[in-house]
Backbone as JSON, one array per atom type, in Angstrom:
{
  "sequence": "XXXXXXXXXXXXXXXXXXXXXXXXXXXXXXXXXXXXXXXXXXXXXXXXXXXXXXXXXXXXXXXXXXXXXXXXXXXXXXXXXXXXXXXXXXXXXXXXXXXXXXXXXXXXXXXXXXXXXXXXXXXXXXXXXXXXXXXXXXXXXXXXX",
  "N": [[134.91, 109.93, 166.84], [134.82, 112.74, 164.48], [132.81, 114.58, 163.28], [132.79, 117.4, 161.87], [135.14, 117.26, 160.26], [135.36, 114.68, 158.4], [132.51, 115.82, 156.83], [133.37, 118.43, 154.78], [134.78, 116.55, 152.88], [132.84, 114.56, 152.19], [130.68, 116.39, 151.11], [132.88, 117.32, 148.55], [133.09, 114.47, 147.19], [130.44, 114.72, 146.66], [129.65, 116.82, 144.94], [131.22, 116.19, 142.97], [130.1, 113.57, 141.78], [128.23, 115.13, 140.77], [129.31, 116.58, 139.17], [130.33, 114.77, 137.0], [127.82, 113.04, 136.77], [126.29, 115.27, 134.98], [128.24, 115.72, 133.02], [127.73, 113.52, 131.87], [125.51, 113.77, 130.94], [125.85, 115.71, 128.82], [126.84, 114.28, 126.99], [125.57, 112.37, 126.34], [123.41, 113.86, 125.27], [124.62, 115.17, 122.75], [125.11, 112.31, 121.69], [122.99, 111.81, 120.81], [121.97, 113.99, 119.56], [123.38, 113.66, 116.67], [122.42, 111.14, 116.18], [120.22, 111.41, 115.82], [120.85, 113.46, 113.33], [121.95, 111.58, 111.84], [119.62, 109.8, 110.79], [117.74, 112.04, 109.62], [118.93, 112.36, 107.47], [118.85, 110.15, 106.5], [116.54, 109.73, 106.14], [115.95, 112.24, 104.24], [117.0, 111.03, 101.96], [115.42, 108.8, 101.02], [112.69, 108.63, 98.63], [109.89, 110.23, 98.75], [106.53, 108.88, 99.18], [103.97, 109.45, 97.1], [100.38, 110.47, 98.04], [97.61, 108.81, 96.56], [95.56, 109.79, 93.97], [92.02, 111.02, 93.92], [88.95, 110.36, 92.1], [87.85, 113.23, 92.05], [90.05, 114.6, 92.95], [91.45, 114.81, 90.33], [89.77, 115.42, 88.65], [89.58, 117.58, 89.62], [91.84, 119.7, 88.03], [90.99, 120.1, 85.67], [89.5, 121.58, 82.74], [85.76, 122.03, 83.7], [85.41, 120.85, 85.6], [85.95, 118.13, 84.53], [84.33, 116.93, 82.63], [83.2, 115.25, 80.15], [85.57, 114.01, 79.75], [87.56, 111.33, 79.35], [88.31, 109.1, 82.12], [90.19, 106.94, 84.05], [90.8, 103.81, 86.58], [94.31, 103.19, 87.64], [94.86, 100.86, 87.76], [93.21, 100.01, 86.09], [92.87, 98.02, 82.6], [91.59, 97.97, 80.06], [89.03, 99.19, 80.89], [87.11, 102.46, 80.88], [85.64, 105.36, 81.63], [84.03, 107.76, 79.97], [83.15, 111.17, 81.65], [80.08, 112.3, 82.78], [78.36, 113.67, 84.28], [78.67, 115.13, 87.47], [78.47, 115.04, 91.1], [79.52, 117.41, 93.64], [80.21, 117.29, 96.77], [80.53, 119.43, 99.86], [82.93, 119.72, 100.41], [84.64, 119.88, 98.38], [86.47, 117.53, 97.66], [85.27, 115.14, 97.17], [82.67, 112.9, 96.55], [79.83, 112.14, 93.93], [79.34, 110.72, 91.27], [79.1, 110.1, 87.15], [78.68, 108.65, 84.11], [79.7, 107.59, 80.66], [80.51, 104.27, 80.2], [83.47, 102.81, 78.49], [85.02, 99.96, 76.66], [88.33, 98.66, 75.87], [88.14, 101.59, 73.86], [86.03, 101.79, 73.08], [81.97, 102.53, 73.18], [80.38, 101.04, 75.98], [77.84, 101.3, 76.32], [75.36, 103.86, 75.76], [74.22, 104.82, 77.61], [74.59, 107.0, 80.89], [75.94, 105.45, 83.4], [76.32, 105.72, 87.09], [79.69, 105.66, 88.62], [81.07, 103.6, 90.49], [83.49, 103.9, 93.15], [84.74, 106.3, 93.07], [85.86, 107.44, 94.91], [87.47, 106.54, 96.15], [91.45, 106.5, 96.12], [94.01, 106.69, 93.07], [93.2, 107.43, 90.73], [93.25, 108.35, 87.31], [93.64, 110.64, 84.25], [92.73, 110.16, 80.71], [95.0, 111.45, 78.73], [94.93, 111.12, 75.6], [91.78, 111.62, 75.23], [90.53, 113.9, 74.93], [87.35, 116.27, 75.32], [85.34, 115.81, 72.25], [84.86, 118.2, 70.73], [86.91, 119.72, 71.13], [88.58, 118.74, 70.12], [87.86, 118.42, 67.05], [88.08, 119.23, 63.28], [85.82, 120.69, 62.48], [85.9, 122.78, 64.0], [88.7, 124.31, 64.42], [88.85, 125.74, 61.93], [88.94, 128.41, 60.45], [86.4, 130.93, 60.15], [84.93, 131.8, 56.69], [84.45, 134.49, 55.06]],
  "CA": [[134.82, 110.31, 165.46], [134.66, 113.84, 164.3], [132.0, 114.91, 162.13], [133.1, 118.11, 161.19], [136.09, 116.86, 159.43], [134.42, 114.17, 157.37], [131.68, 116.85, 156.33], [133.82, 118.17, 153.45], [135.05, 115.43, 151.81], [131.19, 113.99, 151.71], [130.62, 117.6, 150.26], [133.71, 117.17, 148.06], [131.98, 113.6, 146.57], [128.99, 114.97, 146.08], [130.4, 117.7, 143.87], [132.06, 115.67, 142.17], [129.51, 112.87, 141.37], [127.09, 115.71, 140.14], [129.39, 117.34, 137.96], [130.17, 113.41, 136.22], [126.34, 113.19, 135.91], [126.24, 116.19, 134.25], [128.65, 115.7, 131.88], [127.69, 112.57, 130.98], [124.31, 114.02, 130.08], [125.95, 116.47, 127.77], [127.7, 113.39, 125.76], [124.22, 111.86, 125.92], [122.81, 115.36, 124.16], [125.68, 115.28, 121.59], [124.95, 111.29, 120.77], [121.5, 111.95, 120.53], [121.67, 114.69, 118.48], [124.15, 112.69, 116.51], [121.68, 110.19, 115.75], [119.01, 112.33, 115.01], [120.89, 114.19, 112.01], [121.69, 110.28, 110.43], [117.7, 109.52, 110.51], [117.23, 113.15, 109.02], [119.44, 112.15, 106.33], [118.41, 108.64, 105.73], [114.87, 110.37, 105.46], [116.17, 112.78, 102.66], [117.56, 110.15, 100.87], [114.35, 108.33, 100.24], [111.75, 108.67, 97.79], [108.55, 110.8, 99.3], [105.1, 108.06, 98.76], [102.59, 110.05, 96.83], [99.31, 109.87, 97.81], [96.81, 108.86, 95.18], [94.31, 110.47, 93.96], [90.9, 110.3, 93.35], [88.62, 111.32, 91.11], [87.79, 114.71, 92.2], [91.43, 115.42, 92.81], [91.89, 114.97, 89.24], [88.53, 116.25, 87.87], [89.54, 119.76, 89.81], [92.29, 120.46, 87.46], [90.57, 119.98, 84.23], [88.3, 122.16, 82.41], [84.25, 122.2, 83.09], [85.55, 119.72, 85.99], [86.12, 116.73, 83.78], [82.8, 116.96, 82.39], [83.51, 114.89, 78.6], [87.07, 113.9, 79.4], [87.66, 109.88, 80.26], [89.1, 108.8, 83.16], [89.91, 105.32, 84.58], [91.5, 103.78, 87.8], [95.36, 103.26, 87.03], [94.99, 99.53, 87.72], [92.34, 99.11, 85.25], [93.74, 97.85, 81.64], [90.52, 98.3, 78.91], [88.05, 99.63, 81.2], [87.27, 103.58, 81.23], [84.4, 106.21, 81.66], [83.7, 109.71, 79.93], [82.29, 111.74, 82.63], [78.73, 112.97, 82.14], [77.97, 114.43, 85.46], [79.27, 115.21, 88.66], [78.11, 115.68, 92.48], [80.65, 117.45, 94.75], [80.06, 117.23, 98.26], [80.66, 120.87, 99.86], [84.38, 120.06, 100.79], [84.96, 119.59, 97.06], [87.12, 116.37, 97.42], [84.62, 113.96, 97.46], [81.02, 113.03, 95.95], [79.27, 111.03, 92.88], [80.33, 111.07, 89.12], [78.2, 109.47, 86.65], [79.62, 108.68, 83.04], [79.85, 106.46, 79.83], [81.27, 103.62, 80.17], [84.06, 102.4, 77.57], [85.45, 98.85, 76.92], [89.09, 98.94, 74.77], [88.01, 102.0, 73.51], [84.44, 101.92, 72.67], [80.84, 102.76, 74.31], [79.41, 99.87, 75.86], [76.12, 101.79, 75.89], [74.93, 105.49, 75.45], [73.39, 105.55, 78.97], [75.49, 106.78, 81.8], [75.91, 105.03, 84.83], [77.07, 105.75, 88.28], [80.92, 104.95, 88.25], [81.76, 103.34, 91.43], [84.75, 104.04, 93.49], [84.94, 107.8, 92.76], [86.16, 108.77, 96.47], [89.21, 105.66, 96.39], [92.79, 106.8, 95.52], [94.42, 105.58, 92.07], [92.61, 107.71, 89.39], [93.93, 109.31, 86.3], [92.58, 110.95, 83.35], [93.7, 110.23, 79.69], [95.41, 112.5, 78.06], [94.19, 111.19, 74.04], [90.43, 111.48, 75.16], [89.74, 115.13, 75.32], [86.71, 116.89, 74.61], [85.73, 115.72, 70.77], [84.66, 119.41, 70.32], [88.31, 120.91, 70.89], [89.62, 118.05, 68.35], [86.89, 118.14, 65.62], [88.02, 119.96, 62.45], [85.36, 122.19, 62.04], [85.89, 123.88, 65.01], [90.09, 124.51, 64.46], [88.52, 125.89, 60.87], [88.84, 129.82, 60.51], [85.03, 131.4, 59.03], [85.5, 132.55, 55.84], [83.5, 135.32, 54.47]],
  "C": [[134.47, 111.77, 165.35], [134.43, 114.38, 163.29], [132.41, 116.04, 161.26], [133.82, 117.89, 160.02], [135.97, 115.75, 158.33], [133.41, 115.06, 156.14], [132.34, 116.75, 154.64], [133.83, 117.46, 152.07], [133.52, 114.72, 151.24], [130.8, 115.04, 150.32], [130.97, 117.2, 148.63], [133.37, 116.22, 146.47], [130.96, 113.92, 145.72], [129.47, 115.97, 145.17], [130.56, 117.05, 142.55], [131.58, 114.52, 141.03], [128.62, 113.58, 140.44], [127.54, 116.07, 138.72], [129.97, 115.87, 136.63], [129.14, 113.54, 135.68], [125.94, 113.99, 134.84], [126.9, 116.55, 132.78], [128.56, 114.17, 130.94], [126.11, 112.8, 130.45], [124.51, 114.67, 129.01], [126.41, 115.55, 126.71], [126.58, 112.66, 125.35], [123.23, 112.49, 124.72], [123.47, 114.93, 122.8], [125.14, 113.67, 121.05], [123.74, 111.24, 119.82], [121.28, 112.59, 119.15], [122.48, 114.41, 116.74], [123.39, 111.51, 115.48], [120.58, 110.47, 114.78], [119.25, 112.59, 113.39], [121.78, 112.89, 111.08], [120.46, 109.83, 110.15], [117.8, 110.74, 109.46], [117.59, 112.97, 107.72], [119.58, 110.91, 105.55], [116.96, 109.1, 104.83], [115.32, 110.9, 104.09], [116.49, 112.48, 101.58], [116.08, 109.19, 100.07], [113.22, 109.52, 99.4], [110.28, 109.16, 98.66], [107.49, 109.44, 98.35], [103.96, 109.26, 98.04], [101.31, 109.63, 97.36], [98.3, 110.0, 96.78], [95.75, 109.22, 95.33], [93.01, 110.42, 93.54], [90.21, 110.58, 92.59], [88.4, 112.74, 90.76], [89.03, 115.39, 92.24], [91.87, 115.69, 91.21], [91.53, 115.55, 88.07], [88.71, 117.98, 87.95], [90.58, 120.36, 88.73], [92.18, 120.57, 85.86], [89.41, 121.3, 83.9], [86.87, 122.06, 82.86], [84.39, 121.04, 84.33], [85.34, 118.14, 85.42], [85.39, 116.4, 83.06], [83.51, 116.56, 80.82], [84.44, 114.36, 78.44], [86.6, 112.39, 80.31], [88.66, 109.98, 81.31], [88.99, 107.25, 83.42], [91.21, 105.25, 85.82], [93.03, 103.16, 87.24], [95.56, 101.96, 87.15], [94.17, 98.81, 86.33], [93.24, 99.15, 83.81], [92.69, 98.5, 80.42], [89.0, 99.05, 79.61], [88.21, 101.59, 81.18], [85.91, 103.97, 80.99], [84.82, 108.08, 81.17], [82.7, 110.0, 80.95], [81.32, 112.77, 81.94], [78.32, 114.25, 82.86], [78.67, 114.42, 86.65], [78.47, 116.08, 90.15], [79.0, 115.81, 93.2], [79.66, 118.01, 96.14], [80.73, 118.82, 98.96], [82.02, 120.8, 100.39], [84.97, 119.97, 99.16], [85.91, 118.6, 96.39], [86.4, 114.86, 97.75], [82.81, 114.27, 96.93], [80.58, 111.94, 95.12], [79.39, 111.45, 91.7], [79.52, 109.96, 88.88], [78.99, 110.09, 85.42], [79.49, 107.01, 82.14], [80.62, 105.58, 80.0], [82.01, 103.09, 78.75], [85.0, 101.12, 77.69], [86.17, 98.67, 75.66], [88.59, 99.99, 73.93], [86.6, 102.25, 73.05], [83.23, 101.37, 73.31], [80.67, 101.33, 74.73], [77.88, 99.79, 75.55], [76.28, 103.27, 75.95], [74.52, 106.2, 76.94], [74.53, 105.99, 80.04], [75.4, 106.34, 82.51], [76.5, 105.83, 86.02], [78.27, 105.29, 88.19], [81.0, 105.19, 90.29], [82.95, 103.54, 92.1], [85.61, 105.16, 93.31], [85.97, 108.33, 94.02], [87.06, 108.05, 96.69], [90.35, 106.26, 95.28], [93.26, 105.77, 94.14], [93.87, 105.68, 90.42], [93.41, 108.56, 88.59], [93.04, 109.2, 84.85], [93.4, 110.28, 82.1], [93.81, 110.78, 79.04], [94.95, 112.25, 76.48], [92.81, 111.26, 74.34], [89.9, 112.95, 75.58], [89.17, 115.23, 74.35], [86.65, 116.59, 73.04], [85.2, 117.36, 70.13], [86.11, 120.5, 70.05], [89.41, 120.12, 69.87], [89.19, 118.11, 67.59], [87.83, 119.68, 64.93], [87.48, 120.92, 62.38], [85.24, 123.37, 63.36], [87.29, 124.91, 65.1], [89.61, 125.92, 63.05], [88.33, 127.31, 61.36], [87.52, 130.26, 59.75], [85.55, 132.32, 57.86], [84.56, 133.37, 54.84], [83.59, 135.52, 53.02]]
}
C-alpha cells in the first residue's frame, strides 16, 4: 500500500467536509436570523403591559403632592380618600399617606386615617375632586374696589 498517494485524497475529504460544515453554519445564521426578525415583529405587534401605579407615582404629578385631591385604588367602586398627609421615603416612590376617608361620595368621618396599600400598584386620582379652594366661587371672583 502506498501512503503517499492516499494522503491527498484524505486531504481532499477533509477540505471538503469542512467547507459543507461551514456552509451549513451560514444557512443556520441566515435561519436564525430569520426567526429572530418574526419574534421582533410579533413583539411589535402586541400591546406593551403598563405597569401600575401607586400612590406616590400618582401623587408626584399633582400639585402640593396630592395633598386635598382624592384618590382611590382602580378596583375599588364607592370607596375613596382625600389625602391629608404624606410620608415619602428618600427614594420618593414609596412611603405612608394618611387621608379622609369617603363612602359614595361622602366623609365617613373628619379624622384621617392611615390609608393602607399606598406602595401596591392600581391607584388613580379623580379628576372631579380637586382642591375645593380652586373650585369655590369666591376665589374665581375678581376684587372690586
Amino acid at each position: 500500500m502506498n501512503l503517499s498517494s492516499s494522503y491527498p485524497t484524505a486531504t481532499r475529504a477533509a477540505s471538503r467536509s469542512i467547507e459543507l460544515f461551514q456552509q451549513s453554519l451560514g444557512g443556520l445564521k441566515a435561519s436564525a436570523s430569520r426567526a429572530l426578525n418574526t419574534v421582533s415583529e410579533v413583539e411589535a405587534s402586541k400591546p406593551k403591559r403598563r405597569k401600575k401605579k401607586n400612590l406616590f407615582d400618582v401623587a408626584h404629578f399633582l400639585p402640593n403632592w396630592g395633598i386635598g385631591y382624592k384618590m382611590c385604588k382602580s378596583s375599588w367602586r364607592d370607596l375613596s380618600y382625600e389625602i391629608t398627609k404624606i410620608n415619602l421615603y428618600k427614594d420618593g416612590r414609596h412611603g405612608k399617606a394618611w387621608g379622609v376617608r369617603y363612602k359614595a361620595g361622602l366623609p365617613v368621618s373628619d379624622v384621617p386615617v392611615k390609608i393602607s396599600g399606598v406602595n401596591k400598584g392600581g391607584w388613580k386620582y379623580l379628576k372631579d375632586s380637586k382642591k375645593k379652594e380652586e373650585n369655590s366661587p369666591e376665589a374665581n371672583q375678581p376684587i372690586q374696589s
